[in-house]
PDB file with one MODEL, atoms N, CA, C and O in Angstrom:
MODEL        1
ATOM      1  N   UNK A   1      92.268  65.052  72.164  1.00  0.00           N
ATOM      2  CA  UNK A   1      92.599  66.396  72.568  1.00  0.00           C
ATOM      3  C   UNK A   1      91.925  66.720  73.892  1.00  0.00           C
ATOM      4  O   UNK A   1      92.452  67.415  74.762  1.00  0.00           O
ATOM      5  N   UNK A   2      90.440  66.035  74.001  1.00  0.00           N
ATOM      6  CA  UNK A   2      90.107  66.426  75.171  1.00  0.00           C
ATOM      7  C   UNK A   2      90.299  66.150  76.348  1.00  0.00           C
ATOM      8  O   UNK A   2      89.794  66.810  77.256  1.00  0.00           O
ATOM      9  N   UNK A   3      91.357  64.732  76.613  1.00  0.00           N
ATOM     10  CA  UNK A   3      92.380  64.302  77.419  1.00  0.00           C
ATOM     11  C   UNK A   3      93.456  64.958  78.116  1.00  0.00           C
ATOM     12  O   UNK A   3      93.736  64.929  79.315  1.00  0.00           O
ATOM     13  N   UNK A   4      94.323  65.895  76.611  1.00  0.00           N
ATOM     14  CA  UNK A   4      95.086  66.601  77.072  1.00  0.00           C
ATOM     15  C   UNK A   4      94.277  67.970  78.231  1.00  0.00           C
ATOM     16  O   UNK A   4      94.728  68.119  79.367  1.00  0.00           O
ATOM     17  N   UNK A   5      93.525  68.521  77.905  1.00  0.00           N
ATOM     18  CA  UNK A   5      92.752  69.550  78.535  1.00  0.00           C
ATOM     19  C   UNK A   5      92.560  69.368  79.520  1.00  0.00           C
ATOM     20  O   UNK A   5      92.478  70.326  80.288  1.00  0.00           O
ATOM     21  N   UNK A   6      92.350  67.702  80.109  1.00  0.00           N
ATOM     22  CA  UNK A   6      91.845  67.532  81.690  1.00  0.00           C
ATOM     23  C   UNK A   6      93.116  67.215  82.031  1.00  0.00           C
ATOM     24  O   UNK A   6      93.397  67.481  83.200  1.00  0.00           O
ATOM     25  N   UNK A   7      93.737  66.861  81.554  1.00  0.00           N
ATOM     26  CA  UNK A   7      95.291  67.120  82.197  1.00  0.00           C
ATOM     27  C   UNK A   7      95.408  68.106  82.748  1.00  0.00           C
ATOM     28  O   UNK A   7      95.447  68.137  83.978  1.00  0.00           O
ATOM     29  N   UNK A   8      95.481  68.999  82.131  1.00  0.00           N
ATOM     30  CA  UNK A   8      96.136  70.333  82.355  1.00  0.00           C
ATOM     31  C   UNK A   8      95.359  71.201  83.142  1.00  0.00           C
ATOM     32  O   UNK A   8      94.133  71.308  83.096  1.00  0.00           O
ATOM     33  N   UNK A   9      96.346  71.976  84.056  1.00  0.00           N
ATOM     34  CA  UNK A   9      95.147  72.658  85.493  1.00  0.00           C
ATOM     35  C   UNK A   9      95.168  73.626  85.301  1.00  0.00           C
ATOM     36  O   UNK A   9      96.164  74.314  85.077  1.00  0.00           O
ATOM     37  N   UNK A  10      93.673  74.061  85.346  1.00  0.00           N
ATOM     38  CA  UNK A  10      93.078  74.827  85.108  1.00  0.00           C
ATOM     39  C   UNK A  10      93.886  76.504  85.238  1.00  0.00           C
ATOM     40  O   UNK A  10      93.345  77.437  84.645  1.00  0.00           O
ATOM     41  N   UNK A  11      94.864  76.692  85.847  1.00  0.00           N
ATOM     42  CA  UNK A  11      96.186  77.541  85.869  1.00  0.00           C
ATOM     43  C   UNK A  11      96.433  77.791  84.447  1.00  0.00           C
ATOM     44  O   UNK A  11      96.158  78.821  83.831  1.00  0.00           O
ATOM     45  N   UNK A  12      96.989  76.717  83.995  1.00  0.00           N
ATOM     46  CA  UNK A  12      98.048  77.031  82.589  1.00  0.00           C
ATOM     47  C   UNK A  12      96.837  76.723  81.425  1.00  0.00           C
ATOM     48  O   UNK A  12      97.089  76.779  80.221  1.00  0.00           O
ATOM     49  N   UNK A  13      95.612  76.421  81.912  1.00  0.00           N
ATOM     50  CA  UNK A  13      94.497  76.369  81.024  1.00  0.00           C
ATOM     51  C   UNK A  13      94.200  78.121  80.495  1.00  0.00           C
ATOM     52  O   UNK A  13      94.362  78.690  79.415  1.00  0.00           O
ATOM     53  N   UNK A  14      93.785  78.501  81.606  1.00  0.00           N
ATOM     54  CA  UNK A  14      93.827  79.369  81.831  1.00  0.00           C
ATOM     55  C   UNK A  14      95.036  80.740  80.953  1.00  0.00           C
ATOM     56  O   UNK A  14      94.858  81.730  80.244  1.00  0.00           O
ATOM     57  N   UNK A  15      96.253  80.000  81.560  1.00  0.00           N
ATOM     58  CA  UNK A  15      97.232  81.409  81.126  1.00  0.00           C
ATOM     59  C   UNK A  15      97.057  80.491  79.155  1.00  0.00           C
ATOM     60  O   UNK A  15      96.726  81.212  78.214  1.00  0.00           O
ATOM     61  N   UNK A  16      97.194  79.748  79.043  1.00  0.00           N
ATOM     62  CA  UNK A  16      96.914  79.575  77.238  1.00  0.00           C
ATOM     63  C   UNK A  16      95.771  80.633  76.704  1.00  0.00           C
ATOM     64  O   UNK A  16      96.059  81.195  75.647  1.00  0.00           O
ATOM     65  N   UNK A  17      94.730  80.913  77.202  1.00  0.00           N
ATOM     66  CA  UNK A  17      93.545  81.776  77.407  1.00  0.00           C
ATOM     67  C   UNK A  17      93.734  83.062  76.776  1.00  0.00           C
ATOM     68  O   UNK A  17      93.319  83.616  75.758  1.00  0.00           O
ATOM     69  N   UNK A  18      94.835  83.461  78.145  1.00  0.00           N
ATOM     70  CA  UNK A  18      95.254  84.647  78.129  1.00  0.00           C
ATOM     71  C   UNK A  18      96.218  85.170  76.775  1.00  0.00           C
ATOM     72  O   UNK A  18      96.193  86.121  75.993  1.00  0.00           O
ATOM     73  N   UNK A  19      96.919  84.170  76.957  1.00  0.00           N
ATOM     74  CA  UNK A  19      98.350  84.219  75.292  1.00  0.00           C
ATOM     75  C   UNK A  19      97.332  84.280  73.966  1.00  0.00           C
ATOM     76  O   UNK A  19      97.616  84.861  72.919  1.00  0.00           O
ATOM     77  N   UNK A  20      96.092  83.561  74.228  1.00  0.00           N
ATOM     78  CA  UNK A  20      95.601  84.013  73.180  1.00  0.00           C
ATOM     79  C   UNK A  20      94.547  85.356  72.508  1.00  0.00           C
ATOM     80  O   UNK A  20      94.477  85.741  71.340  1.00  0.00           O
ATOM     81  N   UNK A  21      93.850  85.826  73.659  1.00  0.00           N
ATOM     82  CA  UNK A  21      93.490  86.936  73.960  1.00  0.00           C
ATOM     83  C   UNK A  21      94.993  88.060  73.509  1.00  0.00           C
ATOM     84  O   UNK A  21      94.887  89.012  72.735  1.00  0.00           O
ATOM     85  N   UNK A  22      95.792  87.811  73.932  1.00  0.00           N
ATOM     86  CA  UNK A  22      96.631  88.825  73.714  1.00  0.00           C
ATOM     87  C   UNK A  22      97.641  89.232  72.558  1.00  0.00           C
ATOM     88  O   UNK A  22      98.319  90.227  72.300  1.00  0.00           O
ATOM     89  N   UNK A  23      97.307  87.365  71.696  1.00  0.00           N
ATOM     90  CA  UNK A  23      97.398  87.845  70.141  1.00  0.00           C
ATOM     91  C   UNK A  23      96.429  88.192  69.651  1.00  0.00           C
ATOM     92  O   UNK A  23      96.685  89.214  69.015  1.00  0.00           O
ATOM     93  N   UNK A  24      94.533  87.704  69.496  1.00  0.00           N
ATOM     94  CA  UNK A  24      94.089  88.599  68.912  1.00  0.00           C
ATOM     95  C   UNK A  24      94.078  90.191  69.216  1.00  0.00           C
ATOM     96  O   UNK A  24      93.756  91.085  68.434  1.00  0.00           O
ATOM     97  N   UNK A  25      94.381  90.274  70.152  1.00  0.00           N
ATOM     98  CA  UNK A  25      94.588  92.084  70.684  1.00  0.00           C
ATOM     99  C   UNK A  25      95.706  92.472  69.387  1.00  0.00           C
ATOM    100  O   UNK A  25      95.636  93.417  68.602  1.00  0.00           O
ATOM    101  N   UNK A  26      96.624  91.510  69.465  1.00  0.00           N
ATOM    102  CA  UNK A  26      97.916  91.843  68.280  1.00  0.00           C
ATOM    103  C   UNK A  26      97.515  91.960  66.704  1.00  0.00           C
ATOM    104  O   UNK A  26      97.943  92.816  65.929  1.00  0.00           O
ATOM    105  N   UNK A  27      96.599  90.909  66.400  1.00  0.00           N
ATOM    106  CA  UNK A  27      96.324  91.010  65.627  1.00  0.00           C
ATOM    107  C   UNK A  27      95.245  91.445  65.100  1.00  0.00           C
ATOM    108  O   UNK A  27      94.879  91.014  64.007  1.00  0.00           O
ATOM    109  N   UNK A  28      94.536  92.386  65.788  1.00  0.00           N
ATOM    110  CA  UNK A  28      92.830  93.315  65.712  1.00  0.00           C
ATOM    111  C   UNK A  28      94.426  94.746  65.280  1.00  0.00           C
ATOM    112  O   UNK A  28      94.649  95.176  64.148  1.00  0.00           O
ATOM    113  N   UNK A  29      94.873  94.968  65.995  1.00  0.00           N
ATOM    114  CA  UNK A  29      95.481  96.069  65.934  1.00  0.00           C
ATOM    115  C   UNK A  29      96.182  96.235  64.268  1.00  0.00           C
ATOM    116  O   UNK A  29      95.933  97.207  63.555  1.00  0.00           O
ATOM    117  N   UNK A  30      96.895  95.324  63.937  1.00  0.00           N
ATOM    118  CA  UNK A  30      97.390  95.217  62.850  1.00  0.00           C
ATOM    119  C   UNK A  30      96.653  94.598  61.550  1.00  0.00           C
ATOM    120  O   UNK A  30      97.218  94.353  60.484  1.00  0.00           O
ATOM    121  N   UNK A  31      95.454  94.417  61.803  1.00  0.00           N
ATOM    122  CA  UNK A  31      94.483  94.475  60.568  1.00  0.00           C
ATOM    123  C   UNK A  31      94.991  95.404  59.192  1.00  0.00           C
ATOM    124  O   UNK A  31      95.489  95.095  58.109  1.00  0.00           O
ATOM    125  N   UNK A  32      94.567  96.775  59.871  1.00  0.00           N
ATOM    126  CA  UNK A  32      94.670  97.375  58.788  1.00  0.00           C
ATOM    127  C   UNK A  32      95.963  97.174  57.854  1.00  0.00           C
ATOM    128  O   UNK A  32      95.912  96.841  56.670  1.00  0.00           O
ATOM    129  N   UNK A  33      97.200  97.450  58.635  1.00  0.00           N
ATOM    130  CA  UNK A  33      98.217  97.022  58.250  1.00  0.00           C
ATOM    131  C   UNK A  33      98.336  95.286  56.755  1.00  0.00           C
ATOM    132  O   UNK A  33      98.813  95.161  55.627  1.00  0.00           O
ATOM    133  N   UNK A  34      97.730  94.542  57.549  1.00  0.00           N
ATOM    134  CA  UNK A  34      97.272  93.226  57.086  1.00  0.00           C
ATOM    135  C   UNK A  34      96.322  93.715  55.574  1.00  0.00           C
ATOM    136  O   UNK A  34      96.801  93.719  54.440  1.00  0.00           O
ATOM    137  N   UNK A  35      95.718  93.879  55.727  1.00  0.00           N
ATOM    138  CA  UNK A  35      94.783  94.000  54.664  1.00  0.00           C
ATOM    139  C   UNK A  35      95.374  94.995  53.624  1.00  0.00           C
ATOM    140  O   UNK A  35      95.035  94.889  52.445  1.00  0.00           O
ATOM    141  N   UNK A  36      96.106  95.800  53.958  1.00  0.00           N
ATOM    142  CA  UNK A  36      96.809  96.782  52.809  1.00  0.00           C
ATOM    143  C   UNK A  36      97.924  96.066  52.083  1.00  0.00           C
ATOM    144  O   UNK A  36      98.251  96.375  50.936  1.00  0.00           O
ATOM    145  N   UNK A  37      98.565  94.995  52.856  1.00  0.00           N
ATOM    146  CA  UNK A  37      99.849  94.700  52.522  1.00  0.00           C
ATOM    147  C   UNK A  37      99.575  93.323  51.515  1.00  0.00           C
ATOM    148  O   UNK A  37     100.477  92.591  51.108  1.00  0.00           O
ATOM    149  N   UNK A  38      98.175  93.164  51.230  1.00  0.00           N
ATOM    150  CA  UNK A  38      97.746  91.810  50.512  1.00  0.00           C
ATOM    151  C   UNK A  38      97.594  92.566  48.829  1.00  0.00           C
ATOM    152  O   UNK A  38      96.947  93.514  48.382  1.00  0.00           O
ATOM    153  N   UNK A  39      98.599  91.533  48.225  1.00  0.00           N
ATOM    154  CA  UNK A  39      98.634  91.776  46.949  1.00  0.00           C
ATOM    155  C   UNK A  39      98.400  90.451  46.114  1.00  0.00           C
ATOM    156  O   UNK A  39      99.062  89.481  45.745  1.00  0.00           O
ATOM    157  N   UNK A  40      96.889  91.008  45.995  1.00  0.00           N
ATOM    158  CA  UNK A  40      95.919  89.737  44.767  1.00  0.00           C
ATOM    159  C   UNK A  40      96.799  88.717  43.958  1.00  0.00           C
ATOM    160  O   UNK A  40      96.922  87.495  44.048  1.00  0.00           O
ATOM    161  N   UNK A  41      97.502  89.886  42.937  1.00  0.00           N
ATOM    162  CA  UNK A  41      98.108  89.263  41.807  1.00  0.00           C
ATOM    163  C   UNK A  41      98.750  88.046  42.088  1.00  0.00           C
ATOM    164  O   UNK A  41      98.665  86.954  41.526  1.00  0.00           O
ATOM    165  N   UNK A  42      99.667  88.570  43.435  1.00  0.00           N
ATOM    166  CA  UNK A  42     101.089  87.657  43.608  1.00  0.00           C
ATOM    167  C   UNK A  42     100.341  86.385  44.653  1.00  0.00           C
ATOM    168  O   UNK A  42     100.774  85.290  45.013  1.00  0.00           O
ATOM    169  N   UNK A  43      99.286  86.963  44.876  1.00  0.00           N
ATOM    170  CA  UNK A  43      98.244  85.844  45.982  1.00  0.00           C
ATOM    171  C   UNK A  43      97.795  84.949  45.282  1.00  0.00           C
ATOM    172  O   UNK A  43      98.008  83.804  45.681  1.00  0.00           O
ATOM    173  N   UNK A  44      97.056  85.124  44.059  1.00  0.00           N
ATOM    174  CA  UNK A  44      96.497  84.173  43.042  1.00  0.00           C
ATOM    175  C   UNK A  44      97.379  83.226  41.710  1.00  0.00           C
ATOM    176  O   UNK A  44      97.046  82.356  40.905  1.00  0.00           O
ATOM    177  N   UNK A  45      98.917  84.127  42.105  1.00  0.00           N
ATOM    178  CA  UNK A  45      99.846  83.022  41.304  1.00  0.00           C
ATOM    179  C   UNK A  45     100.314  82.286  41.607  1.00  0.00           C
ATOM    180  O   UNK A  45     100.422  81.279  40.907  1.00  0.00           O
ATOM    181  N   UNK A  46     101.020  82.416  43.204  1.00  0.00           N
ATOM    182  CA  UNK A  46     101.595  81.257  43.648  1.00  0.00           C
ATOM    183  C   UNK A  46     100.980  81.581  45.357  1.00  0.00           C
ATOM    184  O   UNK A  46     101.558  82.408  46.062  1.00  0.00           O
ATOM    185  N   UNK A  47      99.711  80.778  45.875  1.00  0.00           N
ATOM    186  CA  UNK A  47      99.256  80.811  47.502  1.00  0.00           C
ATOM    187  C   UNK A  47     100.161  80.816  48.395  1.00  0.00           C
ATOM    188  O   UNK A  47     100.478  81.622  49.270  1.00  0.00           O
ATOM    189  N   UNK A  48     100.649  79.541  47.984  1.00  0.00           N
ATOM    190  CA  UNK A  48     101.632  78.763  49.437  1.00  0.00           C
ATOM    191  C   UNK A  48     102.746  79.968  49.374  1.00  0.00           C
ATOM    192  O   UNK A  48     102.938  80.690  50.353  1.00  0.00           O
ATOM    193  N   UNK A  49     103.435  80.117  48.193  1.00  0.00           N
ATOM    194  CA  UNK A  49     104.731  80.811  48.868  1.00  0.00           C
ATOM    195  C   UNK A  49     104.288  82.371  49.219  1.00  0.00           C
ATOM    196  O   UNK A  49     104.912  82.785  50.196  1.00  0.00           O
ATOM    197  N   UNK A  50     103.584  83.106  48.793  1.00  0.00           N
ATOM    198  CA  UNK A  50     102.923  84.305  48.928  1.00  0.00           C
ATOM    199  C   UNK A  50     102.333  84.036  50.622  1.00  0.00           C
ATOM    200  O   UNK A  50     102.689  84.960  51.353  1.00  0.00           O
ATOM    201  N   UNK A  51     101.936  83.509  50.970  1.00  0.00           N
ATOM    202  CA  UNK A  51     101.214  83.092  52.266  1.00  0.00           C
ATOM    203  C   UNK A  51     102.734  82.974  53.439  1.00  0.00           C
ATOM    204  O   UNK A  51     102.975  83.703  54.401  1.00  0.00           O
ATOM    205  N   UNK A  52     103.472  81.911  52.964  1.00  0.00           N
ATOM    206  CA  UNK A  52     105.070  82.042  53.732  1.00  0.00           C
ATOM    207  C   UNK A  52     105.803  83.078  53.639  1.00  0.00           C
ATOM    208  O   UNK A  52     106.791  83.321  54.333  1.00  0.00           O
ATOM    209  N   UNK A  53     105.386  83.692  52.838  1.00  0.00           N
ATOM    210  CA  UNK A  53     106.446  85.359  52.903  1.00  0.00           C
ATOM    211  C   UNK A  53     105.388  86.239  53.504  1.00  0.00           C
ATOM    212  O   UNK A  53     106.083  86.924  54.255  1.00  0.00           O
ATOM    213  N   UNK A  54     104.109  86.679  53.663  1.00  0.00           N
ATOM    214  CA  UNK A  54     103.691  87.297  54.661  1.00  0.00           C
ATOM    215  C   UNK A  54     103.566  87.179  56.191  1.00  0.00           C
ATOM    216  O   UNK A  54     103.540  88.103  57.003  1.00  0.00           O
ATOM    217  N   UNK A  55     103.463  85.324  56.510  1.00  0.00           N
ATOM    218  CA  UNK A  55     103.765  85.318  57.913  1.00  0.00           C
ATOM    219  C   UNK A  55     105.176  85.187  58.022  1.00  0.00           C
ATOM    220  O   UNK A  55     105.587  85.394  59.163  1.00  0.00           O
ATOM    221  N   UNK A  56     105.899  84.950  57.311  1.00  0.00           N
ATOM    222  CA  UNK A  56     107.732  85.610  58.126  1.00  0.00           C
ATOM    223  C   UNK A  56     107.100  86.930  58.258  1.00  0.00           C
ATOM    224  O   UNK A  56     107.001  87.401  59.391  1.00  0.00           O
ATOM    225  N   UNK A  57     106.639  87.619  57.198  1.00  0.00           N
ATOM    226  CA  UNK A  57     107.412  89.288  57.382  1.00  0.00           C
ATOM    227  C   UNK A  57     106.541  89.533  58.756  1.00  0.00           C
ATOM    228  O   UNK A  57     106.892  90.546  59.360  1.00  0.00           O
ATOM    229  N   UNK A  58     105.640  88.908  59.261  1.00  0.00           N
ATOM    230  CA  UNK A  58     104.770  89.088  60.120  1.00  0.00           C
ATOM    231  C   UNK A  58     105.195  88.867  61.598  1.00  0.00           C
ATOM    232  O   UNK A  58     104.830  89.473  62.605  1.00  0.00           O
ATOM    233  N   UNK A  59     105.803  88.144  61.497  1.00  0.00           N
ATOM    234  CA  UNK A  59     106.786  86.834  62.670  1.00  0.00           C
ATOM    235  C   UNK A  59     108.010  87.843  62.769  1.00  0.00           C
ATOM    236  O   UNK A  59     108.568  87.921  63.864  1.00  0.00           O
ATOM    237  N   UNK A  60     108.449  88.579  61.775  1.00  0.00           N
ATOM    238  CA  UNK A  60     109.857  89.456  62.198  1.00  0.00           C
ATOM    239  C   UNK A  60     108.971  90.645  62.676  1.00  0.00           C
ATOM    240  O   UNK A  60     109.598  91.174  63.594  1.00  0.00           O
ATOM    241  N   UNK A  61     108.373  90.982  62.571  1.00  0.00           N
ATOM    242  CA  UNK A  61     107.789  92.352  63.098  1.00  0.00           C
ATOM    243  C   UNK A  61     107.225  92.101  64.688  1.00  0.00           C
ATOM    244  O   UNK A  61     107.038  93.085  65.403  1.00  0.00           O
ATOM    245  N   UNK A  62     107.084  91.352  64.966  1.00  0.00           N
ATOM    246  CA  UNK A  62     106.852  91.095  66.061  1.00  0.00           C
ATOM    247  C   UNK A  62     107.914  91.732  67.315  1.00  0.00           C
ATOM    248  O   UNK A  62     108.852  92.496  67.087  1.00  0.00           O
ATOM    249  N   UNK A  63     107.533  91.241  68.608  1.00  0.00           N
ATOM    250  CA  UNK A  63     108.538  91.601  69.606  1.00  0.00           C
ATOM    251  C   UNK A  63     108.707  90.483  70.045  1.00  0.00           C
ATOM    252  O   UNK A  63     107.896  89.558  70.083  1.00  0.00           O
ATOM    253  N   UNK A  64     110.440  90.536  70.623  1.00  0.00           N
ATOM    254  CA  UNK A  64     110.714  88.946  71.516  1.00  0.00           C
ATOM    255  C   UNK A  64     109.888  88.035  72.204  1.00  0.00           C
ATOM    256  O   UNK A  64     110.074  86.826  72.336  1.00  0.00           O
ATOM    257  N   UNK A  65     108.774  88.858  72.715  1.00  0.00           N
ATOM    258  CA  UNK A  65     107.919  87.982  73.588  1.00  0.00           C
ATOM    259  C   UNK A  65     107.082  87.406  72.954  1.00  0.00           C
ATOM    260  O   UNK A  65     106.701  86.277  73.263  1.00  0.00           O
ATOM    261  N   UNK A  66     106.560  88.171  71.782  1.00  0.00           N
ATOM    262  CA  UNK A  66     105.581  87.746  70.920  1.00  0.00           C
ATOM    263  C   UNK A  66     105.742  86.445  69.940  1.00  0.00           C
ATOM    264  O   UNK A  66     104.950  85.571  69.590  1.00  0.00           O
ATOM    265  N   UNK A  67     107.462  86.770  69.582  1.00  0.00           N
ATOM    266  CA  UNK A  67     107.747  86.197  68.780  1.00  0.00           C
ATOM    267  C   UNK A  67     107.872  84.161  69.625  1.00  0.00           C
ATOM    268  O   UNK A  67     107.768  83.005  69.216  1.00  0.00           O
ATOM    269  N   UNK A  68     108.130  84.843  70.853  1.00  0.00           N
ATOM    270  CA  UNK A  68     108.301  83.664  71.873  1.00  0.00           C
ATOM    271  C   UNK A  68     106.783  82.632  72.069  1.00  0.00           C
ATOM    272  O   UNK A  68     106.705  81.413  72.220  1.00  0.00           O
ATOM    273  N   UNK A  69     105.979  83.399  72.015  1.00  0.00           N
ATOM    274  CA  UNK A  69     104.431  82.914  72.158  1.00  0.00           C
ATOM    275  C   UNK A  69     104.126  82.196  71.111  1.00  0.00           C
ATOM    276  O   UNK A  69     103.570  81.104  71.231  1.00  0.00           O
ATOM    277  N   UNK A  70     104.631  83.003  69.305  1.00  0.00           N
ATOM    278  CA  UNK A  70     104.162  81.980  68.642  1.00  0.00           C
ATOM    279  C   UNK A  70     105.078  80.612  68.639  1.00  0.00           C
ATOM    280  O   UNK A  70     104.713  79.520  68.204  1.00  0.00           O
ATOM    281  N   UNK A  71     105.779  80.784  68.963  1.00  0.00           N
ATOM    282  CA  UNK A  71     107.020  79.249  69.127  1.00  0.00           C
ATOM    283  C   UNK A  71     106.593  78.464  69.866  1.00  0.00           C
ATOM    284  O   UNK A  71     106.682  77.289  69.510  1.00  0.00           O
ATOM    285  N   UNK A  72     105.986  78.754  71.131  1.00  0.00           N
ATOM    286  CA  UNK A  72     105.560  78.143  72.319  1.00  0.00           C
ATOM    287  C   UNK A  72     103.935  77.459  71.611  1.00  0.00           C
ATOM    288  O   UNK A  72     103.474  76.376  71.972  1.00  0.00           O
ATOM    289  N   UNK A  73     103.346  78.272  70.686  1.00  0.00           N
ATOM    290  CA  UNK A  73     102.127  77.810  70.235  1.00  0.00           C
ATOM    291  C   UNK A  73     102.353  76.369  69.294  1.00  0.00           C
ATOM    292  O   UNK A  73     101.914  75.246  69.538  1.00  0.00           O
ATOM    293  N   UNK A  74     103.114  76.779  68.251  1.00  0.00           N
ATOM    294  CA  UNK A  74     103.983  75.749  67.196  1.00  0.00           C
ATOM    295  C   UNK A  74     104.291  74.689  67.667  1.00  0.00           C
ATOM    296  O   UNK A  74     104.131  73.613  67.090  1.00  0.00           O
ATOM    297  N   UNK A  75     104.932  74.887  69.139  1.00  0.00           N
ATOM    298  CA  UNK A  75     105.869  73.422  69.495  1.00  0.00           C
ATOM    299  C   UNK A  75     104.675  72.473  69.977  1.00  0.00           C
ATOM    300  O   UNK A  75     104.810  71.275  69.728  1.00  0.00           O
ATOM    301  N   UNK A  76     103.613  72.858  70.589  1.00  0.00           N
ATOM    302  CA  UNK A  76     102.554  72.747  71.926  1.00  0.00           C
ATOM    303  C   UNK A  76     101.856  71.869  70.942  1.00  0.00           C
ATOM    304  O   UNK A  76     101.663  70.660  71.077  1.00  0.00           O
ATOM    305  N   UNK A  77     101.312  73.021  69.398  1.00  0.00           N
ATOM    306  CA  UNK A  77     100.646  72.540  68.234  1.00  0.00           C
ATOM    307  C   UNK A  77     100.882  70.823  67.759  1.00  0.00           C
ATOM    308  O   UNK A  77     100.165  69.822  67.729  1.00  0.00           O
ATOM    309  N   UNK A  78     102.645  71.223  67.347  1.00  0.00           N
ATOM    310  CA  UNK A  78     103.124  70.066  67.045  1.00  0.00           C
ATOM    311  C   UNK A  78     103.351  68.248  67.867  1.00  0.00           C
ATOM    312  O   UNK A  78     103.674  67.122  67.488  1.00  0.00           O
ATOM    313  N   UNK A  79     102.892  69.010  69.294  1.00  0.00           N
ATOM    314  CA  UNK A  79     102.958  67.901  70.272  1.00  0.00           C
ATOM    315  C   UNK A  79     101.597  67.035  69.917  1.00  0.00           C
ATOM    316  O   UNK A  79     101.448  65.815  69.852  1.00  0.00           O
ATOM    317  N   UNK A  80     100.788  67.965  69.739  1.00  0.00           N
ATOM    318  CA  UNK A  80      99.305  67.281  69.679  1.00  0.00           C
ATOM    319  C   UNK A  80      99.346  67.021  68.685  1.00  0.00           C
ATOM    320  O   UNK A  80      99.256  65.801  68.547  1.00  0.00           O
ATOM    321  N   UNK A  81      99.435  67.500  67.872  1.00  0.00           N
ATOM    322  CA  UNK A  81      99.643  66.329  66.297  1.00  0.00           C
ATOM    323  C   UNK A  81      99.773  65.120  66.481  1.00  0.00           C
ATOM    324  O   UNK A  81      99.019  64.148  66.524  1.00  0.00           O
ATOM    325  N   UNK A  82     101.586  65.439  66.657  1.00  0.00           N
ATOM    326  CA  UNK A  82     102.215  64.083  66.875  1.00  0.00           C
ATOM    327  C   UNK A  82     101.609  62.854  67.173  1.00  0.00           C
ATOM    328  O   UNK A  82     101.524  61.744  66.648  1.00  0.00           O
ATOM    329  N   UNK A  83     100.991  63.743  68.775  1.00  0.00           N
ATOM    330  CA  UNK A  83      99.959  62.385  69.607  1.00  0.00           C
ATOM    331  C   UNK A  83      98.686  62.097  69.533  1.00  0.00           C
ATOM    332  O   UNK A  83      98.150  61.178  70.151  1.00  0.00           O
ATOM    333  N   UNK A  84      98.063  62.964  68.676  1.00  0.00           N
ATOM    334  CA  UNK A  84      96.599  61.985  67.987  1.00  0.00           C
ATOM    335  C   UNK A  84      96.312  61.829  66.756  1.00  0.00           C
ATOM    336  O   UNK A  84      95.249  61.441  66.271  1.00  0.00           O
ATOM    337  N   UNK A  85      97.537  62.218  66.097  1.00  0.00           N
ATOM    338  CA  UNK A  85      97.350  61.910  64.062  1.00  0.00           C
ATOM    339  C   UNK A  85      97.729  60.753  64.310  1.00  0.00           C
ATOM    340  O   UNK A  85      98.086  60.314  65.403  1.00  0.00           O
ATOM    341  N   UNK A  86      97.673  60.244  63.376  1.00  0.00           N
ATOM    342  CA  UNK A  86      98.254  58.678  63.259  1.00  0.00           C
ATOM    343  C   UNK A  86      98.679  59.290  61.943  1.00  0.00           C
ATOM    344  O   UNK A  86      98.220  60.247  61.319  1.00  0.00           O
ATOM    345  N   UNK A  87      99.518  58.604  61.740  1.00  0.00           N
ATOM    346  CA  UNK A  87     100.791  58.958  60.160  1.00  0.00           C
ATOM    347  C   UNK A  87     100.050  57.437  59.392  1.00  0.00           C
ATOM    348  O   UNK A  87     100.434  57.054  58.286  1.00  0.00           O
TER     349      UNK A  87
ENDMDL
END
């Protein structure tokens, strides 16, 4: 990973920085929201799918751009996987 980093100039190092600064801004704001909308019961019966139905509903509430950032995070995510997991 720390390969990829010296790749990358210090520019788009940089604006990654920023995209992320500007989801926790997204997501400091919507805490409260977050924390009200967590329901134990249905949390402690089934994780995984309880966990996939709060980040959709989370991912649709979003705005185009936002919704664009986490895609751009996912794909970026999935690149680096790819290229230092070994399967």
């Amino acid at each position: 990973m720390l390969l990829l980093l010296i790749e990358m100039s210090e520019e788009a190092i940089q604006n990654y920085i920023d995209k992320i600064e500007d989801l926790k801004e997204d997501i400091n704001l919507d805490k409260p929201l977050i924390l009200k909308a967590i329901n134990i019961p249905n949390l402690m019966t089934n994780p995984t799918e309880y966990l996939k139905t709060i980040a959709f509903d989370y991912y649709e509430s979003k705005t185009p751009e936002q919704k664009e950032a986490i895609e751009i995070g996912e794909a970026e995510a999935k690149q680096i996987i790819k290229k230092y997991v070994k399967s």
